[in-house]
N, C-alpha and C positions, 0 to 999 in steps of 0.2 A: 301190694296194698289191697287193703278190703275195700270195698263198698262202704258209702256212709248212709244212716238211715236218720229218719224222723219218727218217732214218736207217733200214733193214729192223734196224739190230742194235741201233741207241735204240730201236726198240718193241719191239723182243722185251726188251730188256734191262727197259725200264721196266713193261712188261704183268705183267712180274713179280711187281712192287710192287703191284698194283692185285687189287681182287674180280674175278674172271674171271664173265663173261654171254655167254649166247648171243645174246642183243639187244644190240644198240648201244646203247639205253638200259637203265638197268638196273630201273628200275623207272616204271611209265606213273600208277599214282595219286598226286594231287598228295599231298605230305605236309605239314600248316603247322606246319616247324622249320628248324632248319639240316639241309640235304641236300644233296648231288652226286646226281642223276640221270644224266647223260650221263659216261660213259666220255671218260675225258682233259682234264676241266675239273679246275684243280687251284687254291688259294689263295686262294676266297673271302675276302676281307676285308672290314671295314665299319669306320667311326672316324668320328670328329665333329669338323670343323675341319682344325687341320694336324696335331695330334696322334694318331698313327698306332698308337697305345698306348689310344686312349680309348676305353670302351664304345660300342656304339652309342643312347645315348641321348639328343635332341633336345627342346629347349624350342621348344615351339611357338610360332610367330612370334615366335622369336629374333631371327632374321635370319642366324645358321649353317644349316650343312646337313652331311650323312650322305655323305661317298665311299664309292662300292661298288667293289670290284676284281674281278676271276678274270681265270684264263690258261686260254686253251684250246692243250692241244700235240698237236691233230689236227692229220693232213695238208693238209685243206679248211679252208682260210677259212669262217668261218658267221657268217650276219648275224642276229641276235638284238635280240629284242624282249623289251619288258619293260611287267609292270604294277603294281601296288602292292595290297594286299590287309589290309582292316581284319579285326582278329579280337576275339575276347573274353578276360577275362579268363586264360581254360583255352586257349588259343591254336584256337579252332573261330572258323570266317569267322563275323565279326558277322551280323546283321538288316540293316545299312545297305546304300543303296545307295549304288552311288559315289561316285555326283556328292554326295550326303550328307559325305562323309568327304573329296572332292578337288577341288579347283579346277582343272580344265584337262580332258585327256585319258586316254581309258582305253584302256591300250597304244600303246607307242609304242618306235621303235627303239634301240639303243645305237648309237649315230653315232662315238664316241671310243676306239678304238683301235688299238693301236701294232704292230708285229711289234719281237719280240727282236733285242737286238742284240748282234754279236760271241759268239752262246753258240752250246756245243756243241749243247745241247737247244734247240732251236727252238719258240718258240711265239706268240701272241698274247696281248696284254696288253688288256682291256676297264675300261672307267671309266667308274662313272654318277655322277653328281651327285642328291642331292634333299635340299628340292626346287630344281626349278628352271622355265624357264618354260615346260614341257608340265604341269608338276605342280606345283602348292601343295595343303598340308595344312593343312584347316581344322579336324578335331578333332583329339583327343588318341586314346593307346592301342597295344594292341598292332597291330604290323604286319606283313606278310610281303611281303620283295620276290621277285616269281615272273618270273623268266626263261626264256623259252622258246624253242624254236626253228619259223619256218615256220608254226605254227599254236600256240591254248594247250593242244593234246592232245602237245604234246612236250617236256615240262617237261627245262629244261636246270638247276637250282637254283634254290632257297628261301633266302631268308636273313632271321631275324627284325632286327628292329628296334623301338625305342620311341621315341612322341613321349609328352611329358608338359606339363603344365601347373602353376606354382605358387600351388594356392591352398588347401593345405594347409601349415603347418611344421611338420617334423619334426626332434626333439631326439632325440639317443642317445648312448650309450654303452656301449661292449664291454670286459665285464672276465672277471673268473675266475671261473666259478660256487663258489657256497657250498653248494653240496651237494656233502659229500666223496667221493661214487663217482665225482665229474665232475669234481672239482678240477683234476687231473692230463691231461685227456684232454679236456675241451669250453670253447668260449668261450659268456658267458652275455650277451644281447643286453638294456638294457633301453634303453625307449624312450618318450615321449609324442609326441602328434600334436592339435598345435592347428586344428582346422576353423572357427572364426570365422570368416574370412572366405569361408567359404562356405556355400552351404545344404543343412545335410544334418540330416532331421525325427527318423532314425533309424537310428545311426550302426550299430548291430548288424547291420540289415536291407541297409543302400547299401553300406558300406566293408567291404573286403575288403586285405588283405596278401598280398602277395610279398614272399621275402626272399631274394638271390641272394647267394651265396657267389663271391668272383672271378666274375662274370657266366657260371656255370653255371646252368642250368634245369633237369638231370637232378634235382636236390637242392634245390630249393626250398623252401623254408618258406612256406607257403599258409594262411589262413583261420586267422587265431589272430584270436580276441578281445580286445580291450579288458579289464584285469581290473575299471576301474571308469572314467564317464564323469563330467568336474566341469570346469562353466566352462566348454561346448564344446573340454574339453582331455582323449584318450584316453591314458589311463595303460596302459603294457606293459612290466610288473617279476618278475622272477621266475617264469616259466613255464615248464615243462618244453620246452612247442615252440620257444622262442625260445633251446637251448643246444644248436646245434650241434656235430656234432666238428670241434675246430679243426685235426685234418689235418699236413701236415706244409706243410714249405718244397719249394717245386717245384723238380728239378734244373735244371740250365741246360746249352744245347748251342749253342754258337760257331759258325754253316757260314758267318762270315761271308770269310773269304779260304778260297782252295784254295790257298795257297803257304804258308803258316803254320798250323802246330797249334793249336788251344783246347787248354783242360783237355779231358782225359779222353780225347781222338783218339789214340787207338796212330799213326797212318798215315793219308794221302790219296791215291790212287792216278786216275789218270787211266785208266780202263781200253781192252778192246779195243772193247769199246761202244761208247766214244765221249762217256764219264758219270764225272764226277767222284763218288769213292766214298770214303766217310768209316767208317773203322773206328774204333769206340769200344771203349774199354777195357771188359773186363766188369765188371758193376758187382752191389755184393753188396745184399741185404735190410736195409731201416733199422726193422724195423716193430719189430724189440724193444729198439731203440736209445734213447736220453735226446738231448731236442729238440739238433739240431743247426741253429744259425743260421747262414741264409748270405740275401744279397741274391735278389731274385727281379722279377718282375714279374706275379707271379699267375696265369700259366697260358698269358700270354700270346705273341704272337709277333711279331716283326720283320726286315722282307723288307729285309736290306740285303748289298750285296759293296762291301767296302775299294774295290776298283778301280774301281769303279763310276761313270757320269757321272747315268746315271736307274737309282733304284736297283729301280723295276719291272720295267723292259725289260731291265737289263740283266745280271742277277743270276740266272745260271744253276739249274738243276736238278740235283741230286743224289743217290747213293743213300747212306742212311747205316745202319749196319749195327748195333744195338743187339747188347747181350748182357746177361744176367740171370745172376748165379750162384742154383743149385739144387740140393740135392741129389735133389732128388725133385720132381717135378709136384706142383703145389698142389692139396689134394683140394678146395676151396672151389670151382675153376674155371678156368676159360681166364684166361691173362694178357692185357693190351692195355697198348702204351702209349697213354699218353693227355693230353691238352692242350687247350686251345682252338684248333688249328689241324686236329684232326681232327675234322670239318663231322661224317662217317657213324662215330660213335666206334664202333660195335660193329659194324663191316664187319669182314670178314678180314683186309683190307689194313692193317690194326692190329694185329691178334693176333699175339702171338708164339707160336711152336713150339719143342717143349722136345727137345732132343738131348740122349741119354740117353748116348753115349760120351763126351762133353763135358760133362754131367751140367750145362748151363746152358740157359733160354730164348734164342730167336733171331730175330731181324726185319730183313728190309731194308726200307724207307720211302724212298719217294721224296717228298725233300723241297727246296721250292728256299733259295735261299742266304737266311743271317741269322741271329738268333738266338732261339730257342725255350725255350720252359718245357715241362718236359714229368714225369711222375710213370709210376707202374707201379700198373696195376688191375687189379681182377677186378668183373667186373659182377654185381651181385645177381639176384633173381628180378626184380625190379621194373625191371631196365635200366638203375642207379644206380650211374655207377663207383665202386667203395670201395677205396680207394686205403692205406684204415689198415693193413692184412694186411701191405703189403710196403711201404710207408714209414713208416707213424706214424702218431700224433695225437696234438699237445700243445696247450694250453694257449695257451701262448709264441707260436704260430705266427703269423705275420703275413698277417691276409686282407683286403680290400675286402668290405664286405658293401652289396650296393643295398638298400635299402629302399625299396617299389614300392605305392604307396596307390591303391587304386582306388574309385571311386564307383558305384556302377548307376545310371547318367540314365534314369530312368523316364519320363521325358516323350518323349526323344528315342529311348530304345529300345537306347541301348550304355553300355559300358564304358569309364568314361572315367578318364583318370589324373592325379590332383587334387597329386599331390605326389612326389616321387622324390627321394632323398638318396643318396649313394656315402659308407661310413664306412669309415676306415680302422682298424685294429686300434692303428696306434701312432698315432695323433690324440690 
């Protein structure tokens, strides 16, 4: 296979879109989250099975496995290694070693991938399997897959992942809190968790919660207690930690043809670049609005083009140009849009800029072809995108919430995850 190349006027066009560094890499300490290190790796993906839409989350000794994807649309071919990495609950590299945590080899290379086909934007398409047979996974837990380039001082992206085990069950149920300052505005989680069939002396001490909103981690719900233990059965009813704001419904954006419009695309224009560019209509503030329903898929996103024969290889690159109406800059903070398809959410290459003749936000994103969920944030002090300011939070709104059980194995020295459930709002 050759090399895939850019265009001098696709990278100027697309370098655009990107955080600008004086290094090729943009940052050298590893980070254990979702991250882009290296300039022009664009579309991490992770999913379980064929479902291209599903968390990354893995029942150990299933007998499924986790596809990992990214595109790189550097000029050079790079051959890239990868390793796998156990962490703790708080996502820090566990105590274990390896061979502890893996059956096979520690680093080893991506052998499976494609160059683009038929697109303006040239790139490479990479595909790992796990496990498979360099790697079996023998416990449970949080995990980071670390790809790197040449050596592991050149971190090319991170990407988390979960295995779990089922030897917890867990019951729930998401309804409307009855405390009337939250009625209107948060969903109330309650929940039990029957541990019988396994051995936990003291469940305060061992078991710990995760609770992920649409498989975000910014926002997690962490460390809530039991309000009372009967039966080896953990009761969790009524607690202030477990009522979330339920947020709004996330917009949706179509790039999946460049010959036909979606909603909300004023225009698509094939530019001088050499880059299909997607202008959207400006779109106004829902945050003081009454719940608006509409279909969604929680955050998430799907790499697909109509025309398309392989819709990874072949499903071009694009720029698509947001707009926000405003009359004034939000004194809260920067805007960002925001999704589960931006890995570095609080990079620049997100932020929108406010034009004050136009009197609206503005962003171009380079994004490739398919269809996205995506909302409008401003990030707290704590790095939390809060999204209620400029769309919502109701009640009504439709989320997946994970509920993520974890145990401290004392004997062996980690974090292991005893139980995992995905609940849906309208279940």
């Amino acid at each position: 296979m050759t090399s895939c190349g850019l265009g001098d006027k696709q990278v100027e066009s697309l370098d655009e879109t990107r955080k600008t560094s004086d290094d090729y890499y943009e940052e050298s300490s590893l980070r254990y989250e979702d991250k882009i290190y290296k300039e022009g790796i664009a579309t991490p993906i992770a999913f379980v099975g064929e479902w291209e839409t599903s968390y990354p989350f893995l029942k150990l000794n299933s007998g499924q496995a986790i596809t990992f994807m990214f595109d790189d649309l550097n000029e050079k071919l790079s051959y890239y290694n990868y390793k796998v990495i156990h962490c703790d609950r708080n996502w820090n590299p566990s105590d274990l070693m390896t061979s502890e945590y893996l059956d096979g080899f520690d680093g080893n290379p991506i052998n499976d991938w494609v160059e683009s086909f038929n697109t303006y934007v040239k790139y490479v398409n990479y595909r790992l399997i796990l496990p498979n047979d360099d790697v079996k996974f023998t416990k449970s837990g949080n995990y980071i897959l670390y790809v790197y380039e040449d050596n592991e001082e050149t971190p090319v992206l991170t990407k988390r992942f979960v295995i779990y085990e089922e030897q917890a069950t867990i019951s729930s149920e998401i309804k409307r809190p009855t405390d009337i300052d939250d009625m209107a505005y948060k969903q109330q989680i309650n929940m039990s968790i029957d541990i019988s069939s396994t051995q936990v002396s003291d469940p305060f001490r061992e078991l710990d919660l995760c609770i992920l909103q649409n498989g975000r981690w910014d926002n997690a719900i962490r460390s809530v207690n039991p309000q009372f233990v009967q039966d080896q059965v953990l009761s969790y009813e009524y607690q202030d930690e477990l009522c979330p704001w339920g947020n709004a419904e996330y917009r949706p954006l179509d790039l999946k043809s460049t010959r036909y419009r979606g909603e909300k695309i004023d225009k698509i224009q094939l530019e001088a670049d050499h880059v299909y560019h997607f202008y959207l209509l400006p779109e106004t503030s829902l945050g003081h609005t009454t719940y608006i329903s509409s279909r969604d898929i929680n955050g998430k996103f799907l790499i697909k083009d109509e025309e398309a024969q392989n819709q990874h290889t072949d499903a071009d690159y694009t720029i698509v140009h947001f707009q926000l109406k405003a009359d004034r800059p939000y004194e809260k903070g920067n805007v960002y849009v925001y999704g589960n398809f931006c890995t570095n959410p609080l990079d620049d290459t997100y932020r929108m800029h406010y034009n004050e003749e136009k009197r609206l936000y503005e962003l171009k994103l380079q994004l490739k072809q398919g269809y996205y969920n995506y909302m409008y944030a401003i990030p707290n002090k704590e790095g939390v995108m809060d999204v209620a300011e400029i769309e919502g939070t109701h009640y009504e709104t439709e989320n997946d919430y994970a509920i993520i059980v974890y145990r401290k194995n004392f004997s062996e020295g980690y974090d292991q995850i005893i139980g995992l459930k995905v609940k849906n709002t309208a279940q």
